[in-house]
C-alpha positions as YAML, in Angstrom:
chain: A
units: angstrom
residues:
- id: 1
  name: UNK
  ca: [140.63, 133.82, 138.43]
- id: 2
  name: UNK
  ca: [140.43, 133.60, 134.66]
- id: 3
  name: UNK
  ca: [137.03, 132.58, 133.12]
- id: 4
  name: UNK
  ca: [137.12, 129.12, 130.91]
- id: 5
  name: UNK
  ca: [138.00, 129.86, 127.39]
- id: 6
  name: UNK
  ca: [134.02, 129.20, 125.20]
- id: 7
  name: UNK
  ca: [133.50, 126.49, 123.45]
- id: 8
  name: UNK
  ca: [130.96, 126.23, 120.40]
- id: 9
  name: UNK
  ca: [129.43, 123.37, 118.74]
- id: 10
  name: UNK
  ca: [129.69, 122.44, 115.19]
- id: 11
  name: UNK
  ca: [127.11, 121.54, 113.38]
- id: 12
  name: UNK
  ca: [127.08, 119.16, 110.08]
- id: 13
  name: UNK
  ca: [123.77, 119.07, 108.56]
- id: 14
  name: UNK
  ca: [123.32, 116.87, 105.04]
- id: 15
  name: UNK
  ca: [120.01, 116.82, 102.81]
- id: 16
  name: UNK
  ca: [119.94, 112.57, 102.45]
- id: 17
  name: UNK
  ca: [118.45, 111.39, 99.22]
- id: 18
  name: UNK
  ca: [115.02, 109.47, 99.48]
- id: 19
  name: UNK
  ca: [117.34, 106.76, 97.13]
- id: 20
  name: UNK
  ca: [119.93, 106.33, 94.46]
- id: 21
  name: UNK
  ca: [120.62, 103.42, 91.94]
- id: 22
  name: UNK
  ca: [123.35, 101.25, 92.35]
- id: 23
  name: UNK
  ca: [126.66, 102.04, 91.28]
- id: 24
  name: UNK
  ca: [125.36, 105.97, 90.78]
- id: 25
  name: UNK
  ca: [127.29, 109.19, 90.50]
- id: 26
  name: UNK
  ca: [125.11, 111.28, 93.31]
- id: 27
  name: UNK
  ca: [125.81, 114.48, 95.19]
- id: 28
  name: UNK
  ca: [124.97, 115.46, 98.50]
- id: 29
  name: UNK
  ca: [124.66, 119.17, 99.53]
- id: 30
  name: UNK
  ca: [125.95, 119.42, 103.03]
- id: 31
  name: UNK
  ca: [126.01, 122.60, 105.63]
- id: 32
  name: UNK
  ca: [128.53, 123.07, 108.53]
- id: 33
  name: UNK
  ca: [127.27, 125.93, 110.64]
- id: 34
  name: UNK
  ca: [127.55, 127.16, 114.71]
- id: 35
  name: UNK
  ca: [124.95, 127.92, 116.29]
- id: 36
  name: UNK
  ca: [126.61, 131.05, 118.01]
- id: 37
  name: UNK
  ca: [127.19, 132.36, 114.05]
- id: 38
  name: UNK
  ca: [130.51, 131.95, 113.47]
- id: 39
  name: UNK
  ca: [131.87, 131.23, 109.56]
- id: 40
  name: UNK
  ca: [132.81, 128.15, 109.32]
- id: 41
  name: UNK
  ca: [133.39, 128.11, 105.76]
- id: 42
  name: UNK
  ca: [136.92, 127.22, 105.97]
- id: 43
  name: UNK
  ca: [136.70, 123.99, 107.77]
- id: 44
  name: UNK
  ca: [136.98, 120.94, 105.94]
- id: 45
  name: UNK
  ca: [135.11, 117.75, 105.96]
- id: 46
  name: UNK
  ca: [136.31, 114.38, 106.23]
- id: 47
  name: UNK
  ca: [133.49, 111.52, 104.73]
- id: 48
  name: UNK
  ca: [134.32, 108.04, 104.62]
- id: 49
  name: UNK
  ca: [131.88, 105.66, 102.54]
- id: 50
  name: UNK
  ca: [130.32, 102.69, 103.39]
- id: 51
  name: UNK
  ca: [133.09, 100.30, 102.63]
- id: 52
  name: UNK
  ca: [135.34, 102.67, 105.13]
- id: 53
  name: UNK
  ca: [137.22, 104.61, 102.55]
- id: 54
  name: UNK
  ca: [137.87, 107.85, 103.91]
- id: 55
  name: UNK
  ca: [138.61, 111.13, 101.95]
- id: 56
  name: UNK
  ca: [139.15, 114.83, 102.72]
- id: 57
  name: UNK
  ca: [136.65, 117.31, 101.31]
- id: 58
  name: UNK
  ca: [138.23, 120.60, 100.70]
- id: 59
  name: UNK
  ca: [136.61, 123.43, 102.42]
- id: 60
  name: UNK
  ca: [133.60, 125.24, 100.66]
- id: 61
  name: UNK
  ca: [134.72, 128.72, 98.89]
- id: 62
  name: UNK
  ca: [132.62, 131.68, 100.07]
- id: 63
  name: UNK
  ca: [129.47, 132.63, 101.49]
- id: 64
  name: UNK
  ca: [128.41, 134.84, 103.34]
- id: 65
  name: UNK
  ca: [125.83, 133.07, 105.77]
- id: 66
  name: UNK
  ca: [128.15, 131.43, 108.05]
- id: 67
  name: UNK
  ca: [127.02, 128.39, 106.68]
- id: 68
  name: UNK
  ca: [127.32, 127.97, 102.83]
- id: 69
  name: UNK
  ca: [126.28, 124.78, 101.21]
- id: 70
  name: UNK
  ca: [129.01, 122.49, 99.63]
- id: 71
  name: UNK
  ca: [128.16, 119.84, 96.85]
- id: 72
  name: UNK
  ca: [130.05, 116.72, 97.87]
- id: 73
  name: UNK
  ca: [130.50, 114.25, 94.59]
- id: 74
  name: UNK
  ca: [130.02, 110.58, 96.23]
- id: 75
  name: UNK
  ca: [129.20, 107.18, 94.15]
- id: 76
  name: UNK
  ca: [126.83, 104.70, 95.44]
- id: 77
  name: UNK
  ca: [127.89, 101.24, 95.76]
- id: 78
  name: UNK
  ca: [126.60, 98.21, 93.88]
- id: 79
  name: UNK
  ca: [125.01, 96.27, 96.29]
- id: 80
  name: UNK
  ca: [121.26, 97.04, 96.77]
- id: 81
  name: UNK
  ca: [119.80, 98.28, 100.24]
- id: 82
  name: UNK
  ca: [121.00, 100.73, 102.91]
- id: 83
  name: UNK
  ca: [124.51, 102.51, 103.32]
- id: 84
  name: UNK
  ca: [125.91, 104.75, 105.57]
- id: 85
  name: UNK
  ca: [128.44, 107.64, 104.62]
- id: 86
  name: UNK
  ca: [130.21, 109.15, 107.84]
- id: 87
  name: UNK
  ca: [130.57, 113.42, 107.21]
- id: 88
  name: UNK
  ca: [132.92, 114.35, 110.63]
- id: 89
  name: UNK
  ca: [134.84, 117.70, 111.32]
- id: 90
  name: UNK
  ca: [137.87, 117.67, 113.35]
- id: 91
  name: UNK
  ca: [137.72, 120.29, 116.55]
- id: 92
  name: UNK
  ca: [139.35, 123.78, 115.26]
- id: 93
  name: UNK
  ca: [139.77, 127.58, 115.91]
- id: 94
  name: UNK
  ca: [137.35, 129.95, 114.24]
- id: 95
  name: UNK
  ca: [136.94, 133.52, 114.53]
- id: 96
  name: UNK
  ca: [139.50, 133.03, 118.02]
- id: 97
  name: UNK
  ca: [136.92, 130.68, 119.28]
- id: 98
  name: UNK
  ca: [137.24, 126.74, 119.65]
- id: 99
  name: UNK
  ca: [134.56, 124.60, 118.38]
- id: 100
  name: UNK
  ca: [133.95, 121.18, 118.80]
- id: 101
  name: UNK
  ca: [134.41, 118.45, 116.83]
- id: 102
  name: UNK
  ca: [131.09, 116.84, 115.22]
- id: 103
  name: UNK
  ca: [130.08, 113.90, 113.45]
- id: 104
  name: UNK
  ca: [127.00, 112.57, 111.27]
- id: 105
  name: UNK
  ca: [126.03, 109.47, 109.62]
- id: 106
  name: UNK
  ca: [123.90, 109.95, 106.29]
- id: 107
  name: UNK
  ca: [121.97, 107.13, 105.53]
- id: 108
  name: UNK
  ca: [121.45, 106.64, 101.75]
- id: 109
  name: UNK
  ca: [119.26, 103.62, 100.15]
- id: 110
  name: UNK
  ca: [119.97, 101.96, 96.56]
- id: 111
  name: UNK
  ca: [118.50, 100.15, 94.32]
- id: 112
  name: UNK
  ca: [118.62, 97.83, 90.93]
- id: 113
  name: UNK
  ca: [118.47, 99.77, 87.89]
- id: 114
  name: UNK
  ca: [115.04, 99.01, 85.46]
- id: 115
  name: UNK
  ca: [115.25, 97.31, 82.24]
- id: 116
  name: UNK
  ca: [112.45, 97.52, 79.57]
- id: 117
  name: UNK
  ca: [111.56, 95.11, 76.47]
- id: 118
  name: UNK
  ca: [111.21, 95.54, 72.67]
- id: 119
  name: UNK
  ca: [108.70, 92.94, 70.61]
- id: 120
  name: UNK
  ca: [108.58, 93.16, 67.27]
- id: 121
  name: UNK
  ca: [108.33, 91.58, 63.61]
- id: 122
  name: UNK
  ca: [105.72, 89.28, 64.79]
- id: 123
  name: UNK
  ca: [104.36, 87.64, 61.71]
- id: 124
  name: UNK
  ca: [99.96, 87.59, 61.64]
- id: 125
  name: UNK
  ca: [98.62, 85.55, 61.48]
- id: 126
  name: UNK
  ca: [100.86, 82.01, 61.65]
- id: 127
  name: UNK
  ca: [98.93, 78.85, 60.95]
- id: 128
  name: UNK
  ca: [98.79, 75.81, 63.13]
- id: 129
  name: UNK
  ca: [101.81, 74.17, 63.86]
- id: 130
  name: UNK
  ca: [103.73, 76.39, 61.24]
- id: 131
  name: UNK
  ca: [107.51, 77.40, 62.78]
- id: 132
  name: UNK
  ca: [108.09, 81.71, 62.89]
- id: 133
  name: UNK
  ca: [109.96, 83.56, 64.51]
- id: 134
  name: UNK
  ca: [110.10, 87.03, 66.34]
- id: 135
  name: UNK
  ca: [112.49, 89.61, 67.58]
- id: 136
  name: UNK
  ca: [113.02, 90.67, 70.78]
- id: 137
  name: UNK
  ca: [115.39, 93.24, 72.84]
- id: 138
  name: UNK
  ca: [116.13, 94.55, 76.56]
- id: 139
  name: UNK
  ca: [117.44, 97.88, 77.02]
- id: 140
  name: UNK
  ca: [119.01, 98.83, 80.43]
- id: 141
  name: UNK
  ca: [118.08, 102.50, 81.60]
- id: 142
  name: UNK
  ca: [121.46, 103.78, 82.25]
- id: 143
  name: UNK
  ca: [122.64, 101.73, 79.30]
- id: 144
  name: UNK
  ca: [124.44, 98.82, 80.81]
- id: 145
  name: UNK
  ca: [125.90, 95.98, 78.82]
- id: 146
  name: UNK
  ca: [123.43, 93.27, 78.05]
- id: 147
  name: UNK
  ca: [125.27, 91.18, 75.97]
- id: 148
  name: UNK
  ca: [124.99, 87.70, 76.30]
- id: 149
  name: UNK
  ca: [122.17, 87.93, 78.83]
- id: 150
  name: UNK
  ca: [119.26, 85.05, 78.73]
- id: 151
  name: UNK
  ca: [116.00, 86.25, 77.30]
- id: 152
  name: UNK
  ca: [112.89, 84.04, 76.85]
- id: 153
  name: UNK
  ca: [108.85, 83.57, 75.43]
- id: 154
  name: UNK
  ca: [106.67, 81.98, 77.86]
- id: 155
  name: UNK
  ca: [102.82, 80.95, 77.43]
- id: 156
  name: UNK
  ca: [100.20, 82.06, 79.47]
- id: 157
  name: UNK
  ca: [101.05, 79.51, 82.00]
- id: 158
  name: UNK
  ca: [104.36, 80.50, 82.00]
- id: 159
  name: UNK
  ca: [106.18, 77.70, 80.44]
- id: 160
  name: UNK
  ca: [109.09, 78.73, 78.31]
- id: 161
  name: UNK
  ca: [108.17, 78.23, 74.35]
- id: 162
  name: UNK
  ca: [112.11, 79.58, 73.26]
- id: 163
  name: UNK
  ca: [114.82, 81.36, 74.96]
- id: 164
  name: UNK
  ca: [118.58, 82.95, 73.80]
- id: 165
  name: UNK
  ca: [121.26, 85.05, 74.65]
- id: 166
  name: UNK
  ca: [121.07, 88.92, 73.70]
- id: 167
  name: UNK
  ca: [123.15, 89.58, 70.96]
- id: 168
  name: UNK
  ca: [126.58, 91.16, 71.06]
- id: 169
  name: UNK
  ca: [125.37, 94.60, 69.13]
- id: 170
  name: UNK
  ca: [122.58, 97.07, 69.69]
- id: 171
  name: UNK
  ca: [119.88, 97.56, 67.55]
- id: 172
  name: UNK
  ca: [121.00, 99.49, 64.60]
- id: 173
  name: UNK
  ca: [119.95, 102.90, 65.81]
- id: 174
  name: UNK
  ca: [119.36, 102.63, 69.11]
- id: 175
  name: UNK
  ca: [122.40, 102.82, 71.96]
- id: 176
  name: UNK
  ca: [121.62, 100.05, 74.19]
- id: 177
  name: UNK
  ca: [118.77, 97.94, 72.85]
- id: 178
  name: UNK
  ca: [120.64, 94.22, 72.58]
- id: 179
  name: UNK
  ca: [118.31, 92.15, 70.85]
- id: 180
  name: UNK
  ca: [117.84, 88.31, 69.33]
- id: 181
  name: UNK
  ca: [115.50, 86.77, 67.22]
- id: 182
  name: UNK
  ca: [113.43, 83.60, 69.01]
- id: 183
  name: UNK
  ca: [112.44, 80.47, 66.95]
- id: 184
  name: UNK
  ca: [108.76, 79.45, 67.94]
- id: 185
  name: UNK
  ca: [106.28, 77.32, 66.86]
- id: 186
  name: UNK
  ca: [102.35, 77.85, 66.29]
- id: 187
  name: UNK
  ca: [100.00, 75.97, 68.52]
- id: 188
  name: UNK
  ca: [97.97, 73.39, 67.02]
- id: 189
  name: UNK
  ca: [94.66, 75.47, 68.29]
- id: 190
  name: UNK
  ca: [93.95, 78.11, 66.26]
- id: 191
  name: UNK
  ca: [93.04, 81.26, 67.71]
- id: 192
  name: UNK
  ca: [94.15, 84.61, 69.64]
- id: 193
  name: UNK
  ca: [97.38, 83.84, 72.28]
- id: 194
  name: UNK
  ca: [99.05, 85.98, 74.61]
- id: 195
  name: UNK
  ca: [102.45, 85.52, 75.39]
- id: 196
  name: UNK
  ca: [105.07, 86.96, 77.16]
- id: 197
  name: UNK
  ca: [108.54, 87.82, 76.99]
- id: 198
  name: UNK
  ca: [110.71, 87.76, 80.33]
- id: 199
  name: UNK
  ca: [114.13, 88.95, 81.00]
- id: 200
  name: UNK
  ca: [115.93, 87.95, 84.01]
- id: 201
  name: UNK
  ca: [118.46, 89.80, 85.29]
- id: 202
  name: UNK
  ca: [120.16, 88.22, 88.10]
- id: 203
  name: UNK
  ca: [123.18, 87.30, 86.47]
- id: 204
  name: UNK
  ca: [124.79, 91.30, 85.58]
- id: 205
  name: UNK
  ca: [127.21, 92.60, 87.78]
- id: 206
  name: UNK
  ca: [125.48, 95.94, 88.25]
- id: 207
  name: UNK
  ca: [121.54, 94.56, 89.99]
- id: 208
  name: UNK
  ca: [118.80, 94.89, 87.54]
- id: 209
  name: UNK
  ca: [115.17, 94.12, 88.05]
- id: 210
  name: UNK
  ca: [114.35, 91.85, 85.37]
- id: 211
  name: UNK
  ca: [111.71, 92.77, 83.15]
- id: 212
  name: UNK
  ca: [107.94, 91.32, 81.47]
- id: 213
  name: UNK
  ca: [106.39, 92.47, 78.51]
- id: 214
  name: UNK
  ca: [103.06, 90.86, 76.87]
- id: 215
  name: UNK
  ca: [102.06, 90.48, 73.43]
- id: 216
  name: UNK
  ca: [99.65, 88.77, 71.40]
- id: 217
  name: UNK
  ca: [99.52, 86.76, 68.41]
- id: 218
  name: UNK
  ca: [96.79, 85.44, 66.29]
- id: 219
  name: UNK
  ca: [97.19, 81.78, 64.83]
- id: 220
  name: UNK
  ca: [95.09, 80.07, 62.13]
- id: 221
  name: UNK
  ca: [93.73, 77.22, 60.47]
- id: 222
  name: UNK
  ca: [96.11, 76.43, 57.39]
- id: 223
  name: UNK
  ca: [95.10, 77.95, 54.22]
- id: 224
  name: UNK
  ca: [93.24, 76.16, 51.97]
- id: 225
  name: UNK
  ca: [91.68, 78.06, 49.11]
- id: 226
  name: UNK
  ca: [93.10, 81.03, 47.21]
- id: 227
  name: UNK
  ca: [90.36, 84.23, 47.58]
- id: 228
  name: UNK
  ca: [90.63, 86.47, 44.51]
- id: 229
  name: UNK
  ca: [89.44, 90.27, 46.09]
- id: 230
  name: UNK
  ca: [89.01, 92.80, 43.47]
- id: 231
  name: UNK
  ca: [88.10, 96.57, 43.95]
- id: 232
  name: UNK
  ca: [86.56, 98.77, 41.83]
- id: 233
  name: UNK
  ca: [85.03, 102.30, 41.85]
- id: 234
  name: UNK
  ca: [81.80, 102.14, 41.99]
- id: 235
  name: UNK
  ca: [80.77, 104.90, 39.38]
- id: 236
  name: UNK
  ca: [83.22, 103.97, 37.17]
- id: 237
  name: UNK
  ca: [84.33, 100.47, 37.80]
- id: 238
  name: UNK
  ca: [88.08, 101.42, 37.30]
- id: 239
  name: UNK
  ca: [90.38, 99.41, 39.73]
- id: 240
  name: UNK
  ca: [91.27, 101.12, 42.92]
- id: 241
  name: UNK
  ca: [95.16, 100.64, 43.67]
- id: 242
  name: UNK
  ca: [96.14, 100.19, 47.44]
- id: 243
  name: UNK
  ca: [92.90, 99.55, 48.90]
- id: 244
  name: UNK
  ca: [93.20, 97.55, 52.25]
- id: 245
  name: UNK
  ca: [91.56, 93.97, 52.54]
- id: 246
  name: UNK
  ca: [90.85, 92.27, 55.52]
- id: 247
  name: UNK
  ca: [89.24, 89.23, 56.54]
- id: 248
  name: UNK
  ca: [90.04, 88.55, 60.75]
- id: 249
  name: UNK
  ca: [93.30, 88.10, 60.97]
- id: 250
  name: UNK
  ca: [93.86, 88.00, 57.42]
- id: 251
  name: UNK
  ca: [95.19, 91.26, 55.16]
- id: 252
  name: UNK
  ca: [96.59, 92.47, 51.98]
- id: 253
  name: UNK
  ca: [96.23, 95.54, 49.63]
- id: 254
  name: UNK
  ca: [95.44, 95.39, 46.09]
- id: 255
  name: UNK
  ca: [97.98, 96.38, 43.40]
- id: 256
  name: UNK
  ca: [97.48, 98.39, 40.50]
- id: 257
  name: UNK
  ca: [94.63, 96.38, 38.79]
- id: 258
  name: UNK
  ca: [92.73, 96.72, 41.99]
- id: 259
  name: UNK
  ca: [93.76, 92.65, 42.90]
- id: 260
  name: UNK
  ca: [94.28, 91.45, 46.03]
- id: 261
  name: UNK
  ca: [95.24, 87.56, 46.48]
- id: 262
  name: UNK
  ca: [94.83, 85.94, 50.02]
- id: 263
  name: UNK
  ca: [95.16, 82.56, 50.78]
- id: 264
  name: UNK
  ca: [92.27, 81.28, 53.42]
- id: 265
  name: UNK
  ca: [90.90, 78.34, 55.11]
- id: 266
  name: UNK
  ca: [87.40, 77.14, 55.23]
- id: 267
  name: UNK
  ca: [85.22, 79.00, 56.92]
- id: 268
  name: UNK
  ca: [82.84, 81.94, 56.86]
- id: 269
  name: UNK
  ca: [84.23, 85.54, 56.76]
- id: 270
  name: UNK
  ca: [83.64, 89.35, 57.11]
- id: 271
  name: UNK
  ca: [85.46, 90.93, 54.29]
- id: 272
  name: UNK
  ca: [86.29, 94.78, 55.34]
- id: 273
  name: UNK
  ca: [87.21, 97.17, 51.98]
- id: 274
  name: UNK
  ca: [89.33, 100.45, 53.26]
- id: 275
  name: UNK
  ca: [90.64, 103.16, 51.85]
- id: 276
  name: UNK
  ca: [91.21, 106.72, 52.36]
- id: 277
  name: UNK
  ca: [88.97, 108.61, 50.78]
- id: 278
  name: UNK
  ca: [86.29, 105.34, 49.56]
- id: 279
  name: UNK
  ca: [83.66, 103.74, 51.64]
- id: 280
  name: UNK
  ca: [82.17, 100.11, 51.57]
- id: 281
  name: UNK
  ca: [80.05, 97.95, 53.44]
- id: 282
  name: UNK
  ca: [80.90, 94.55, 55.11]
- id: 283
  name: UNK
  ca: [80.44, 91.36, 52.77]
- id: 284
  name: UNK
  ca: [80.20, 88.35, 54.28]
- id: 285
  name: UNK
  ca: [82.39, 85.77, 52.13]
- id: 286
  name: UNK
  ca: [81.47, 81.56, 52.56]
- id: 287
  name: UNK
  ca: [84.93, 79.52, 51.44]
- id: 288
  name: UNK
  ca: [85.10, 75.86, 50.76]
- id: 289
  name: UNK
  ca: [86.79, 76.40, 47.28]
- id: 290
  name: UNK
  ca: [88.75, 79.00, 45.49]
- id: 291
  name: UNK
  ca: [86.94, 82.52, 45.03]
- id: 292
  name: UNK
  ca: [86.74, 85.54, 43.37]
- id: 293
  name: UNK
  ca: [84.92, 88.25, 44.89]
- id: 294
  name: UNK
  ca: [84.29, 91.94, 43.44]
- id: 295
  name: UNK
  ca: [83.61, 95.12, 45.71]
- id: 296
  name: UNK
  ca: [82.35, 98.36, 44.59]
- id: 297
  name: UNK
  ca: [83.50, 101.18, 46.66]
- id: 298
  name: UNK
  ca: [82.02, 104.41, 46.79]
- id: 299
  name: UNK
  ca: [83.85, 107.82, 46.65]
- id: 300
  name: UNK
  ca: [83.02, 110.02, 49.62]
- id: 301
  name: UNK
  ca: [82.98, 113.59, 48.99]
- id: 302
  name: UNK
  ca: [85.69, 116.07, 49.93]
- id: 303
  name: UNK
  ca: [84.33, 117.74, 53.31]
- id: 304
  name: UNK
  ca: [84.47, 121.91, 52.23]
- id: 305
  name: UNK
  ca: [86.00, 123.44, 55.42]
- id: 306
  name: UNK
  ca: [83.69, 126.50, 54.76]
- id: 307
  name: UNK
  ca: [80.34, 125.18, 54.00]
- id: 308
  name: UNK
  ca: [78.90, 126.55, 57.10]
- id: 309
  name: UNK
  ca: [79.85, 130.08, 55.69]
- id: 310
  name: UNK
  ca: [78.24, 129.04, 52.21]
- id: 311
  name: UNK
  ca: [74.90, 128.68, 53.25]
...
């Protein structure tokens, strides 16, 4: 009586990816081994995707393990969640011996892509009720089209203050930051506002999480009086050139004759002198008419690297 011919198993083993973004050119390093040892390098693997496309794999070159690992190019699909790929091998002869056809499913999740905001050229400060306006940009991570896409400024109770489409061009020097500039108007408060920028991206093709960004702006009383700032050296009294004034929100930086011009609203201020180099204290400044203020800075002198070897 002759014995049954012996029959081995096949065994498909696939390392799944914890998760992939949509649309996504992923690979996925796959083993087919038997347990008794035999190579099984030859054999070919069929995968069909989610959408039940089926293709052949061609089988892995080399190895010497019986089981050497084969990269297998796939491409997610663009709808968000959980997929399954199918990885089967037919039954076949190897080394004289029949093995048994096997199948495994390889779960995969995906998900939307990110997006990330841009903010800038925000005038400060803006008085009360004055129109400005401000740039803004979203840039998708894997550098997806966002032309045309809605983009808007909301308040801190999330009512929309201006909204536009994305332009049709990156920023100059950037690959994928589409951008638009946003017409708002100042509150008729003054003081410091946060506001936010939201971009909602439910309308690409490829799924997006939208995005938020935050960013403040400081809005003030309209000017009234014209405040005359003029900084001098205080040994000398020659004008210092570039010095940086600020009163609050309020800024400039003196020209050459050590002048600085700013025009203010009523109020009581703290003037700040700075420059590189100078030092000088705060001066409280009262305005209810046009003023001319002088500040005396004092030099500060060079720090000597190796003073604590001069001693």
């Amino acid at each position: 009586m002759t014995a049954p011919a012996a029959t081995h198993a096949t065994v498909i083993e696939a390392s799944e990816p914890a998760e992939v973004a949509v649309g996504a050119d992923f690979v996925l390093p796959v083993r087919v081994s038997c347990p008794a040892g035999c190579d099984l390098s030859g054999i070919a693997i069929e995968v069909t995707a989610p959408d039940g496309a089926a293709a052949t794999i061609a089988p892995s070159v080399g190895g010497t393990d019986g089981a050497p690992a084969r990269d297998i190019a796939l491409k997610a699909p663009l709808a968000v969640g959980d997929h399954i790929w199918r990885l089967a091998c037919a039954a076949h002869q190897a080394g004289g011996v029949h093995h048994e056809a096997s199948a495994v499913p390889v779960a995969v999740r995906t998900r939307p892509h990110e997006t990330s905001l841009a903010v800038w050229a925000i005038p400060s400060p803006v008085a009360t009720g004055q129109p400005f306006a401000i740039k803004v940009g979203a840039k998708s991570t894997t550098g997806c089209d966002l032309r045309g896409m809605r983009i808007a400024v909301c308040d801190e109770a999330g009512e929309v203050l201006a909204g536009g489409a994305l332009g049709d061009t990156p920023w100059p020097g950037t690959s994928a930051l589409y951008w638009t500039e946003l017409a708002l108007t100042a509150p008729a408060e003054a003081g410091m506002f946060t506001w936010s920028v939201r971009f909602d991206a439910a309308e690409l093709e490829v799924p997006h999480h939208g995005a938020s960004s935050r960013f403040s702006i400081a809005i003030v009383s309209p000017p009234e009086h014209r405040l005359t700032v003029k900084v001098v050296e205080q040994a000398t009294a020659s004008p210092i050139e570039n010095a940086q004034v600020r009163l609050g929100a309020y800024r400039a930086a003196t020209g050459d004759s050590g002048i600085a011009e700013l025009m203010m609203p009523k109020g009581s201020f703290d003037l700040d002198v700075w420059k590189s180099g100078y030092e000088a204290p705060t001066t409280t400044v009262a305005i209810d008419a046009d003023v001319t203020i002088e500040v005396a800075v004092a030099a500060v002198p060079e720090e000597t690297p190796d003073a604590a070897w001069q001693m």
